[in-house]
TIVO-792817 format. One record per residue (C-alpha): x negated, y, z negated; residue in one letter. Coordinates in steps of 0.5 Angstrom, whole numbers, plus 500, padded with zeros to 3 digits. Example, Ala and Ser with C-alpha at 12.3 -4.5 7.8 and 13.67 -1.06 7.14 Angstrom:
residues 2
+-----+-----+-----+----+
:   u :   v :   w : aa :
+-----+-----+-----+----+
: 475 : 491 : 484 :  a :
: 473 : 498 : 486 :  s :
+-----+-----+-----+----+
//
This chain:
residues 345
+-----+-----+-----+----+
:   u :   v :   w : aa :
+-----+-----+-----+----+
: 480 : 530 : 461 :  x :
: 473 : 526 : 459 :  x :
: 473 : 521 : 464 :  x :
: 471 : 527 : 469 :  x :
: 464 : 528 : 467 :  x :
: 463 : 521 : 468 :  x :
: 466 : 521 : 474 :  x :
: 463 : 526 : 476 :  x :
: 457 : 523 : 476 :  x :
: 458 : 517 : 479 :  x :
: 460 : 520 : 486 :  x :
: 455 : 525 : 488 :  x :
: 457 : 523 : 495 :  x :
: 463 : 526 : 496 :  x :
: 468 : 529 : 501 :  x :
: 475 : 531 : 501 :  x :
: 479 : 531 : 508 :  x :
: 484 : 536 : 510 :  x :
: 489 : 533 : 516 :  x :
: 492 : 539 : 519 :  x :
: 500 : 541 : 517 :  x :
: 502 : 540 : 524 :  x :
: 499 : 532 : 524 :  x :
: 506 : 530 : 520 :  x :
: 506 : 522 : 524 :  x :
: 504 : 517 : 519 :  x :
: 501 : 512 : 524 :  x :
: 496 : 517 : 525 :  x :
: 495 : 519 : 517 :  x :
: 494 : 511 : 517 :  x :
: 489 : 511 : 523 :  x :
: 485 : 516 : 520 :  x :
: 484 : 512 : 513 :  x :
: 482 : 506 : 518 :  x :
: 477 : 510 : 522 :  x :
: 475 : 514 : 516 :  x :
: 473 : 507 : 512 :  x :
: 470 : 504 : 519 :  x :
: 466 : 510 : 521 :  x :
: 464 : 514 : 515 :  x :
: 457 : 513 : 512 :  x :
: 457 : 507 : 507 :  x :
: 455 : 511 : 501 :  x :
: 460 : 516 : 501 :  x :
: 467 : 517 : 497 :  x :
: 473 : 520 : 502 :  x :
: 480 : 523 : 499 :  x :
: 484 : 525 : 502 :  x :
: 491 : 529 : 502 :  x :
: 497 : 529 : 507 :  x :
: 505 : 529 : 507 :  x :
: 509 : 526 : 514 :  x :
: 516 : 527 : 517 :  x :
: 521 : 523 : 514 :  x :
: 518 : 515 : 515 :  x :
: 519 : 508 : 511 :  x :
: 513 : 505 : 511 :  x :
: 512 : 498 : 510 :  x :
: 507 : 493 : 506 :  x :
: 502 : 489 : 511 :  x :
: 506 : 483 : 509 :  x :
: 512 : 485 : 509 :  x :
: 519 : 483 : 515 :  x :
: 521 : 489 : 518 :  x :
: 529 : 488 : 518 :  x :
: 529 : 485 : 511 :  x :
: 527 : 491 : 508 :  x :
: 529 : 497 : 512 :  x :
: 537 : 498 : 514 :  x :
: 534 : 500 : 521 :  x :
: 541 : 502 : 524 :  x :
: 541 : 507 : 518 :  x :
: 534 : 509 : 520 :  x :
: 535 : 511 : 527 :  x :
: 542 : 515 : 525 :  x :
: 537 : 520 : 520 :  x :
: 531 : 520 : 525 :  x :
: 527 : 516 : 520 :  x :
: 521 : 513 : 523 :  x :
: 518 : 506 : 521 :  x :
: 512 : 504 : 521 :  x :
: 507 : 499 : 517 :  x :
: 500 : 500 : 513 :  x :
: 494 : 496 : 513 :  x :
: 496 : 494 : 505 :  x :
: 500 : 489 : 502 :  x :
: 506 : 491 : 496 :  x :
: 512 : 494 : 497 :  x :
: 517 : 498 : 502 :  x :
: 517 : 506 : 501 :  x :
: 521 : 512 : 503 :  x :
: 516 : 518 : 505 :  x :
: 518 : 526 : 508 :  x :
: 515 : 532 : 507 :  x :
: 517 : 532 : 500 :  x :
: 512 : 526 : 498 :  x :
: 506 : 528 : 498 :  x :
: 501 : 522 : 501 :  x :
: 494 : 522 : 497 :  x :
: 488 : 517 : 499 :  x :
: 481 : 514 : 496 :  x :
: 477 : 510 : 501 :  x :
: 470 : 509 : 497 :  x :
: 464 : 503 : 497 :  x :
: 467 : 496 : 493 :  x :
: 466 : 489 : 492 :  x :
: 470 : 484 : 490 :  x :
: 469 : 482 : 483 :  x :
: 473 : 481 : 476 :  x :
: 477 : 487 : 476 :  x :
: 475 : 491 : 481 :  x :
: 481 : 491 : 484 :  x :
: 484 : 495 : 478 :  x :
: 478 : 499 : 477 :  x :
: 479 : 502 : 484 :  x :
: 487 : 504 : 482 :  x :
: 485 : 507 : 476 :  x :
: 481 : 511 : 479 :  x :
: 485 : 514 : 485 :  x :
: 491 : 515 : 479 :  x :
: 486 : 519 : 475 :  x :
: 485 : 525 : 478 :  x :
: 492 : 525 : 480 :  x :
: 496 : 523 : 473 :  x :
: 491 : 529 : 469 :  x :
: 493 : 534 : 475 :  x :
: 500 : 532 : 472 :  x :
: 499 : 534 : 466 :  x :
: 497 : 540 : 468 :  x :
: 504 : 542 : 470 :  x :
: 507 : 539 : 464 :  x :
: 509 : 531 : 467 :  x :
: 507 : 526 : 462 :  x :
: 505 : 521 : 468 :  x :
: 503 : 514 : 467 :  x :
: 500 : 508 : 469 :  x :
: 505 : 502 : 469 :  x :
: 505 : 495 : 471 :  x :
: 501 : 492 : 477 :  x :
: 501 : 499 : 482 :  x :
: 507 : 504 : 479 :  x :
: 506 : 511 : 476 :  x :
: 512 : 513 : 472 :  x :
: 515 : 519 : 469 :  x :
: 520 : 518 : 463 :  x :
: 521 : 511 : 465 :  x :
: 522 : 513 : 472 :  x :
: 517 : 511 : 478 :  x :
: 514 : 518 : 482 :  x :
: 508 : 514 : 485 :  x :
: 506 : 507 : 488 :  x :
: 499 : 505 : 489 :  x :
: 497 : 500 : 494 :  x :
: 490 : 499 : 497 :  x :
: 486 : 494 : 503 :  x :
: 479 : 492 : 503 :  x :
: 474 : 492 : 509 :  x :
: 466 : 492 : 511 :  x :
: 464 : 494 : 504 :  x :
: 469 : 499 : 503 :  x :
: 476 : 500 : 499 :  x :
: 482 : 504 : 502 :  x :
: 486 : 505 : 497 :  x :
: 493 : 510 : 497 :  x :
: 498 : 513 : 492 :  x :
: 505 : 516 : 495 :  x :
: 507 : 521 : 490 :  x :
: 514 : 523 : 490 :  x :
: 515 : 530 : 489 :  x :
: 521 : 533 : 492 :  x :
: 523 : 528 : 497 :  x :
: 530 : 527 : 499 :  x :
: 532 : 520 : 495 :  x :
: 539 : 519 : 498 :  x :
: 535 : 518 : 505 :  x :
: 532 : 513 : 501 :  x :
: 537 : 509 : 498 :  x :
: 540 : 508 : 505 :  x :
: 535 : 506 : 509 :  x :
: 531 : 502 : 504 :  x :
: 534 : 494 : 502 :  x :
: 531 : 493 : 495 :  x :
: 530 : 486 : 493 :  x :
: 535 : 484 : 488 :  x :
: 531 : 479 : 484 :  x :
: 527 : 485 : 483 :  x :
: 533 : 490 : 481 :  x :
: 535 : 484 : 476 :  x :
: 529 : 483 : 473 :  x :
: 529 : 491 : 471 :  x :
: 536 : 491 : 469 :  x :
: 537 : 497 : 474 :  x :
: 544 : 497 : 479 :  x :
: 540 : 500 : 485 :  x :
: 534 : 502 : 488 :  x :
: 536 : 510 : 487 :  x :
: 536 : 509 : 480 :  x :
: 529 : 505 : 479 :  x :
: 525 : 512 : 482 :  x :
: 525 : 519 : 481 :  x :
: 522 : 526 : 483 :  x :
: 517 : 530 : 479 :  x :
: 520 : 536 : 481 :  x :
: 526 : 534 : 477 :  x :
: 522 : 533 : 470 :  x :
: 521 : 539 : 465 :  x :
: 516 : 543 : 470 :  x :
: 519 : 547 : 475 :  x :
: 512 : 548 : 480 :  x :
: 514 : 546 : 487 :  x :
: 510 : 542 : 491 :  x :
: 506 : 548 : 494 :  x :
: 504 : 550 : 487 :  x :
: 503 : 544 : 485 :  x :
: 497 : 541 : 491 :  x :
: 492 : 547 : 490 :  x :
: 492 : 545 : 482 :  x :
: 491 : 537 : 485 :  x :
: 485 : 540 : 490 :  x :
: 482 : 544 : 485 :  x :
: 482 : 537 : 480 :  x :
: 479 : 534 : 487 :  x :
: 473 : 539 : 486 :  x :
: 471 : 538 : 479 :  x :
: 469 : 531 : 481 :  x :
: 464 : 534 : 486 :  x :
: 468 : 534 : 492 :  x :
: 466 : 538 : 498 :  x :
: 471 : 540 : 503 :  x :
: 469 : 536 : 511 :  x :
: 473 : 537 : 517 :  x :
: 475 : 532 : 522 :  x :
: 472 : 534 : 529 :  x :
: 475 : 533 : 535 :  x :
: 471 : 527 : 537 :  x :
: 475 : 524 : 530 :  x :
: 481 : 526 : 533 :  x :
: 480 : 523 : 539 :  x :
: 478 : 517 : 535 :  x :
: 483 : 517 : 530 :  x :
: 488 : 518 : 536 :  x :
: 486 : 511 : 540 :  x :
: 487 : 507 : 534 :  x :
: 494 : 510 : 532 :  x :
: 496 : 508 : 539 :  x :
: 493 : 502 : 540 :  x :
: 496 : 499 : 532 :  x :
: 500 : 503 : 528 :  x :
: 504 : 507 : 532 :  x :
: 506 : 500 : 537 :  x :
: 512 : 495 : 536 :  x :
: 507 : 490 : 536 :  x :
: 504 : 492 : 529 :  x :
: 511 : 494 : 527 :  x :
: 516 : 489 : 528 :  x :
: 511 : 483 : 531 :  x :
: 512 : 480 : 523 :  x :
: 519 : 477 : 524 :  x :
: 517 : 469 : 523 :  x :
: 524 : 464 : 525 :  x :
: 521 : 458 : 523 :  x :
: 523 : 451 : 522 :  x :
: 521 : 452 : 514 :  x :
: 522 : 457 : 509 :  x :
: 520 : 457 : 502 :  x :
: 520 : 463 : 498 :  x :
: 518 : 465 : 490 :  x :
: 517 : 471 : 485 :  x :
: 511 : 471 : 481 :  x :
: 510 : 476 : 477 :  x :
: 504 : 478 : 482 :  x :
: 510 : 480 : 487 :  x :
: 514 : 476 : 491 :  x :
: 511 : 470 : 496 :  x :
: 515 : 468 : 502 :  x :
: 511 : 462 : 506 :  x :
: 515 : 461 : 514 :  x :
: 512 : 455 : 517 :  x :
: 513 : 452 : 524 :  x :
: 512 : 443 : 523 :  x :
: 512 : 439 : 529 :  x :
: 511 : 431 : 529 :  x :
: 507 : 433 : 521 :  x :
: 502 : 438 : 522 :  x :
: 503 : 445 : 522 :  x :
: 503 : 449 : 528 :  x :
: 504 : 456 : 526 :  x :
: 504 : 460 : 519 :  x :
: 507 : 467 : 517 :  x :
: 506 : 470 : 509 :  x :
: 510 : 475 : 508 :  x :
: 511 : 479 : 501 :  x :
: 510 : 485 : 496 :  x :
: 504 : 482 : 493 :  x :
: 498 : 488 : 493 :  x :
: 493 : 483 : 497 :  x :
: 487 : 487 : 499 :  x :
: 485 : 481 : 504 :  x :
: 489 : 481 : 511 :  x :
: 493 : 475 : 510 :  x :
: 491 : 472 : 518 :  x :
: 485 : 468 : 515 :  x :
: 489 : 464 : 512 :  x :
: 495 : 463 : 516 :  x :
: 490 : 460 : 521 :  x :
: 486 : 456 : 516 :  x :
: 493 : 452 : 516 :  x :
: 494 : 452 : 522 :  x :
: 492 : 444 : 525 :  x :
: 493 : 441 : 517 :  x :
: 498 : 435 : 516 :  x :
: 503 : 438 : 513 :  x :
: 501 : 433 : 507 :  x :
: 501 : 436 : 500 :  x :
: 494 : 432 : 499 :  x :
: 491 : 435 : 506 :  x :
: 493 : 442 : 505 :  x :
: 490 : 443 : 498 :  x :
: 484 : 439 : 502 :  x :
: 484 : 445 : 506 :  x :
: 485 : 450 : 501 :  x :
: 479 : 448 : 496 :  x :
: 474 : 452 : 495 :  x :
: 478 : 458 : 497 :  x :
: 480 : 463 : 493 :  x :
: 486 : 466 : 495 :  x :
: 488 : 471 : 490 :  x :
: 485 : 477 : 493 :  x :
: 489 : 475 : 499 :  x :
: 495 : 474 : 494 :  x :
: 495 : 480 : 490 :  x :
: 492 : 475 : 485 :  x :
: 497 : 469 : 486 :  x :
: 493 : 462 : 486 :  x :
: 493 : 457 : 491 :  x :
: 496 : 452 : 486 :  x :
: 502 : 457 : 486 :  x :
: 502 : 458 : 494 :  x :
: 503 : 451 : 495 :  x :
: 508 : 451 : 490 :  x :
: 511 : 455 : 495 :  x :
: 510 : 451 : 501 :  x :
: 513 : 445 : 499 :  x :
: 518 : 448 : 494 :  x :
: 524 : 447 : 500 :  x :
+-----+-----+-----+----+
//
């Protein structure tokens, strides 16, 4: 693979990180990946490899009933928590194998897919080491004879990108059909029955090598990109701890995105799907909630206060918004189709 020399030399500063098999809760997986991109020096380049107990995980944006059957889940002891990235809903178990790049970043034209490309690239040649042709397709899948075996998402802070892959790779996709509600604008639009017909295994491809033979091939890829192992010490624990209980393993982060407003409007874009919950009283907004699929790298709560106080007027909002690019709290939806969006109903 070309790209590997090249890589190699940008990214002297480079660590990989082993959580321990017993760590198998993804809200801790995700409080690492924070106080990893908060904590770490600036400079340096973070990946690291995890799997979890069977889990759904929600984008940042995303409303909690309205993508997950949470009866069903609670039957098959399926936890629910919720990342720090935009994009969809995914099924995770011991069978998926989680796969993350925190790195230095800057917001600027095309930096967005440059940094998805790099995450993927080490992750499709490990691929091709055991005879699956993986590729990159549409805005933040991996596909494998048409099929989707990985979806990317990532957030921006402090100078710094978190950016993830889930790599399907044994896991047990009947769990995720039941418990996952697909978006049936989506399932329409790619002419596809369900949401078990859209996704598949790696392990069910020509290869036969398990996920156990196929996670060395993975870290020995790592390594030729001059990665050196690191070890979280007890103090990172400790930390990593106190973010998980604090964030992402309450119900307040989890669940607390379930607006009932007095306005609604939502649209697909080809970004993703944009769902805008206003409360409007004697004409001006009083609360905002925007919730959806779309892969923002911003966290929306910014914008969601900035219209708050606005006349709920079309000349005021877009007063309040000039000047503002909202893409990259968007997932590369403009402001001219998010007001769409707001004065659709």
């Amino acid at each position: 693979m070309p790209a590997l020399a090249t890589r190699r030399v940008l990214c002297e500063n480079t660590v990989m990180i082993y959580i321990e098999p017993a760590q198998q809760d993804a809200a801790y997986h995700f409080a690492a990946e924070e106080y990893v991109t908060q904590s770490f020096p600036q400079h340096d380049i973070v990946w690291m490899l995890w799997r979890n107990k069977p889990c759904v995980m929600l984008g940042q944006n995303q409303v909690a009933d309205a993508e997950v059957n949470l009866r069903e889940a609670r039957r098959l002891g399926v936890a629910v928590t919720r990342r720090a990235s935009g994009g969809g809903t995914i099924y995770t178990d011991e069978g998926t194998l989680q796969f993350t790049r925190i790195a230095p970043f800057s917001l600027g034209a095309g930096s967005v897919e440059r940094e998805r490309e790099a995450l993927s690239e080490p992750l499709l040649y490990a691929l091709r080491q055991i005879g699956a042709n993986a590729k990159l397709d549409g805005r933040n899948d991996i596909t494998l004879d048409g099929a989707k075996v990985s979806g990317m998402a990532q957030y921006y802070t402090r100078g710094r990108a978190c950016s993830h892959a889930s790599l399907l790779y044994s896991a047990n996709l009947d769990a995720l059909a039941r418990v996952l509600r697909p978006d049936e604008d989506k399932i329409k639009a790619k002419a596809l029955r369900s949401v078990r017909a859209r996704v598949r295994n790696v392990a069910d491809t020509r290869s036969a090598t398990p996920l156990s033979g196929f996670l060395p091939i993975l870290i020995n890829v790592i390594k030729e990109y001059g990665a050196a192992e690191h070890v979280l010490t007890p103090a990172d624990h400790a930390a990593i701890e106190r973010v998980r209980a604090e964030k992402y393993a309450s119900d307040a982060w989890t669940y607390g995105k379930s607006p009932a407003f007095s306005f609604r409007s939502a649209k697909r874009f080809p970004q993703g799907n944009l769902d805008v919950s206003l409360d409007v009283a004697q004409g001006v907004i009083k609360n905002c909630v925007i919730c959806g699929d779309f892969l923002g790298v911003l966290p929306t709560a910014s914008l969601e206060t900035r219209l708050v106080g606005v006349p709920y007027i079309l000349a005021d909002v877009r007063a309040c918004l000039a000047g503002m690019d909202l893409r990259p709290y968007l997932g590369g939806i403009a402001a001219d189709e998010f007001v769409s969006v707001m004065f659709s109903g």
